[in-house]
C-alpha positions in Angstrom: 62.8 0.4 -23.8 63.7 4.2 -23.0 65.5 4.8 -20.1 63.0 6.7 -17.9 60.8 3.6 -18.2 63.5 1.2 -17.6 64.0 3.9 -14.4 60.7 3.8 -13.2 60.7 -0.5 -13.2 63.8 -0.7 -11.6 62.4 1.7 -8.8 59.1 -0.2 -8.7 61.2 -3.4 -8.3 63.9 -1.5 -5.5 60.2 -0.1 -3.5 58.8 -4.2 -3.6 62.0 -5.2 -2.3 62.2 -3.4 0.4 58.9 -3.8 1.5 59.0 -7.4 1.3 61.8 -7.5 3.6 60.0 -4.7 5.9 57.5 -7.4 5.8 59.7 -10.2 6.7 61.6 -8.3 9.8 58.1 -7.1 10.9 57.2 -10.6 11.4 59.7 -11.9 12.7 60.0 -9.4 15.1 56.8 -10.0 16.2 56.8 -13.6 16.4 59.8 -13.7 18.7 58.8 -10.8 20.8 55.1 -11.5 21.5 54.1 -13.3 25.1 50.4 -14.9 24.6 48.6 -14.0 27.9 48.0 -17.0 30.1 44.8 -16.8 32.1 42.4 -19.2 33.3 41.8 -21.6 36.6 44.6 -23.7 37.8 42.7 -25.8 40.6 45.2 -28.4 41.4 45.2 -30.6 44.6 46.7 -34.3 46.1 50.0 -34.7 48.2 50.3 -32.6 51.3 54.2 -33.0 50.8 54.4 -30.9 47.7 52.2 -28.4 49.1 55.1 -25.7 50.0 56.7 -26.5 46.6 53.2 -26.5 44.8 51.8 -23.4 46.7 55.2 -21.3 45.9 55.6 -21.8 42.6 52.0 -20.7 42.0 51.9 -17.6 43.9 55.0 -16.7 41.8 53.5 -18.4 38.7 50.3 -16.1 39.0 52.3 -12.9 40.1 54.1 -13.2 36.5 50.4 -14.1 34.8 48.0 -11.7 36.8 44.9 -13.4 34.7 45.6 -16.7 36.2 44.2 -18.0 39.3 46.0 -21.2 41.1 44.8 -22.9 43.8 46.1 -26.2 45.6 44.5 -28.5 47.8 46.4 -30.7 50.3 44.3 -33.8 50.7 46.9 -36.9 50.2 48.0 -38.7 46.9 44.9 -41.1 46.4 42.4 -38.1 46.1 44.9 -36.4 44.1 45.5 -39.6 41.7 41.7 -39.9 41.9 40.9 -36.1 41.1 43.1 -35.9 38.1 41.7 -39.2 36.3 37.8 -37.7 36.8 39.1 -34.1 35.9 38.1 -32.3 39.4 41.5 -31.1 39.8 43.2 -29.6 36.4 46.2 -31.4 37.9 46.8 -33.8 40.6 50.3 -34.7 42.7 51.2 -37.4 44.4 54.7 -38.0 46.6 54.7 -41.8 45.7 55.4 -43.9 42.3 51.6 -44.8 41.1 50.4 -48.4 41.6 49.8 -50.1 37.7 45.8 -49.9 38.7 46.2 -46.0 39.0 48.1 -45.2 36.0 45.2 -45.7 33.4 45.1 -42.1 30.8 47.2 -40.0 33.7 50.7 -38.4 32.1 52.9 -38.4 34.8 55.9 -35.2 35.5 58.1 -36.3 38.2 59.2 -32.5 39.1 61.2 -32.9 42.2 62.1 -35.8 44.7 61.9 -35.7 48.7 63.5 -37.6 51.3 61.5 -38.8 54.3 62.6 -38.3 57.6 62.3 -40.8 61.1 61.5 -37.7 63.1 61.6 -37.6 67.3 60.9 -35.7 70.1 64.6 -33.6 70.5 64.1 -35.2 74.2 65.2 -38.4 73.0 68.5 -39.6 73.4 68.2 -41.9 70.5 70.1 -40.8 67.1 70.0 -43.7 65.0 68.0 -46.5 63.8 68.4 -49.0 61.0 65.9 -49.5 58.6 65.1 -53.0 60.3 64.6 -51.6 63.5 62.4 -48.5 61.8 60.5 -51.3 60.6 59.7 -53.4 64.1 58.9 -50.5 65.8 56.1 -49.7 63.3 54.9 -53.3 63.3 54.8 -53.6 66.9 57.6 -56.0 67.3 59.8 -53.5 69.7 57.4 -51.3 71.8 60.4 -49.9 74.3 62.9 -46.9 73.3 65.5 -49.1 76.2 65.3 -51.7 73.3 67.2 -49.6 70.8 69.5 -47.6 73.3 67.1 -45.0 74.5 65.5 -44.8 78.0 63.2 -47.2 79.4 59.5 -46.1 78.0 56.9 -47.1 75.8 57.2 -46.3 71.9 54.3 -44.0 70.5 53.9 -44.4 66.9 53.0 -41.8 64.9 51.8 -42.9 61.1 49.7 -41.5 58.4 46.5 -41.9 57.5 44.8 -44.1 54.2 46.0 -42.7 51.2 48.8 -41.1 52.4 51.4 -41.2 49.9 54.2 -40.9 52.1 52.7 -43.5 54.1 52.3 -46.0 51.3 56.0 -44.7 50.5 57.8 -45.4 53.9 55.9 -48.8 54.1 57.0 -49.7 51.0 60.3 -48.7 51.6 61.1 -49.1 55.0 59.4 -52.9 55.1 56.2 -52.8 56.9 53.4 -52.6 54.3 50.2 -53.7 55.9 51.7 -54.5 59.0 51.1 -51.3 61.0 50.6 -51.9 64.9 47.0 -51.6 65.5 47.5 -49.1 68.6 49.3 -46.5 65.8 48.0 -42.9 66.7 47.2 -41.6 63.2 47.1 -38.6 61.9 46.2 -36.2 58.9 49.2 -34.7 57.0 52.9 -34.1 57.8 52.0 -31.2 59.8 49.7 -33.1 62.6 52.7 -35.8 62.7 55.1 -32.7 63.2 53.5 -31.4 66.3 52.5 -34.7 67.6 56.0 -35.6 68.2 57.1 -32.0 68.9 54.4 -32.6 71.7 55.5 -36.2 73.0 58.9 -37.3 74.5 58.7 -40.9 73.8 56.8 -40.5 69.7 58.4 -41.6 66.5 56.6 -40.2 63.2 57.5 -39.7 60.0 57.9 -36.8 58.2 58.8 -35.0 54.2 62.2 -32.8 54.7 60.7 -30.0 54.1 58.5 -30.4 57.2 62.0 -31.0 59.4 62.6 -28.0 61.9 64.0 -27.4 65.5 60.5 -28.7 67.4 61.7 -32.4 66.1 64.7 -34.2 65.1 65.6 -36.2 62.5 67.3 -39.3 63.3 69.8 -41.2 60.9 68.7 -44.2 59.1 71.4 -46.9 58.9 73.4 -44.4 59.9 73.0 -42.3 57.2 71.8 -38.9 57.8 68.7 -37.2 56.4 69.7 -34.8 53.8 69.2 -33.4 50.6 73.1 -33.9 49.7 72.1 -37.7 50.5 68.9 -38.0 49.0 70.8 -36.5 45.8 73.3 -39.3 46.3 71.1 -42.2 46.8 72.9 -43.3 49.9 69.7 -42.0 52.4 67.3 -45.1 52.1 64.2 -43.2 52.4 63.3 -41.5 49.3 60.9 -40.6 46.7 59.9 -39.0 44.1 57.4 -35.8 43.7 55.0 -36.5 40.7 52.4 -33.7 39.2 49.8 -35.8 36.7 47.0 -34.6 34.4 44.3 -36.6 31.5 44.9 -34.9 28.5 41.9 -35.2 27.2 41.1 -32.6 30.3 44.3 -30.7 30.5 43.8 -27.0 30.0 46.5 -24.5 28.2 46.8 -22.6 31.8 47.3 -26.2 33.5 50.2 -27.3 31.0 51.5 -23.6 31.0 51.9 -23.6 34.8 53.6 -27.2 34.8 56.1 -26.1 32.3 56.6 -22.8 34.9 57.4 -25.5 37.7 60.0 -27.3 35.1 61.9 -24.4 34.3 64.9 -23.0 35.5 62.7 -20.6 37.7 60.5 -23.1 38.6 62.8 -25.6 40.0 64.8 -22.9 42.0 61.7 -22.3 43.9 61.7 -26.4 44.5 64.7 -26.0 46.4 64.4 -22.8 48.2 61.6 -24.6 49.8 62.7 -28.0 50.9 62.7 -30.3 47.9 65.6 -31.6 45.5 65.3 -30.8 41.9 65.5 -33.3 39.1 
């Protein structure tokens, strides 16, 4: 072989070389660099408790993928159970564990948990109840706030309506499942329990933390107080977890993206600037 061939195929061999690893740093560049666009309709709804999380982290969620659109619809943890498993909602969130009838093909994401709080009217004296106490009140069994150290006047108790999760979740909890007194003024959401005992001296409701501010009070529960720090601790009695829940057989890429959004770093920092404790 004369050595301007033997030149000419060690060239050829230098020049594939070098373009095979062009190649290989081309790809891989590109495969680490490139973002696939996330767009499509995120229509989630359920539990009126994770609505402040829920509605945050898809504002933020959507501002990051402008393709997307999100929407959330705060109508209790039944419907949201319900429109997950029939695929009406993309995803569905409840603030209760699921009963073993609801479970069926759902996936379940526990994302965040909540303490509830035994809310008052900041008129009333009383600071502390025990869970017992919680309990006969709601059942009708003490009916005067004199019978727990408060002044002499009827009890007005506020509850949830059908559905509720945190309803199902403080009867379960607190004792009374199925029990509620009869007269019980109830009412739709944690908001309309908010200003009903914002609006009434002697009411007792019920409420998620994150709906806690100065036109109620939260009251200590076997003399523990309501807080995230004891939530995070177990040592506040009243607490539960926030669940997000999809079929996937009718999950959607945009759906799972934004779930994973909500379970990230980012995503769980939002969870906690607005009221809930992260997991």
């Amino acid at each position: 072989m004369s050595k301007s061939l033997k030149r000419v195929l060690v060239s050829l061999l230098v020049g594939a070389t070098v373009l095979t690893l062009a190649g290989c740093g081309s790809s891989g560049s590109t495969t680490s660099t490139t973002k696939e666009a996330i767009s499509g309709e995120i229509n989630g709804g359920g539990s009126t408790s994770v609505q402040k999380i829920v509605d945050a982290a898809g504002s933020e969620f959507t501002a990051l993928n402008p393709d997307a659109k999100f929407t959330y619809s705060g109508t209790g943890s039944s419907d949201g159970i319900k429109g997950a498993t029939a695929g009406t909602y993309s995803f569905g969130c409840a603030s209760r564990e699921l009963k073993t009838e609801e479970k069926g093909n759902l996936t379940e994401l526990i994302f965040a948990y909540d303490g509830i709080a035994v809310v008052l009217n900041p008129a009333n004296t009383v600071t502390n109840l025990t869970k017992d106490q919680v309990a006969k009140i709601y059942m009708g069994e003490i009916t005067n706030w004199s019978e727990v150290g408060g002044a002499d006047a009827p009890i007005v108790v506020v509850s949830r309506e059908d559905g509720s999760g945190t309803r199902d979740a403080v009867e379960e909890l607190v004792g009374f499942k199925e029990k509620l007194k009869a007269d019980a003024t109830i009412k739709e959401g944690n908001g309309n329990v908010q200003t009903t005992v914002a609006g009434n001296t002697n009411a007792i409701g019920y409420v998620s933390l994150t709906f806690v501010d100065k036109t109620v009070k939260a009251i200590d529960v076997d003399s523990v107080k309501a807080t995230v720090d004891n939530v995070k601790n177990k040592t506040y009695p009243i607490s539960r977890p926030f669940l997000a829940m999809y079929d996937e057989s009718k999950v959607d890429d945009a759906t799972l993206a934004f779930l994973d959004f909500l379970m990230s770093t980012e995503g769980q920092a939002i969870v906690e600037e607005h009221g809930g404790i992260a997991v």
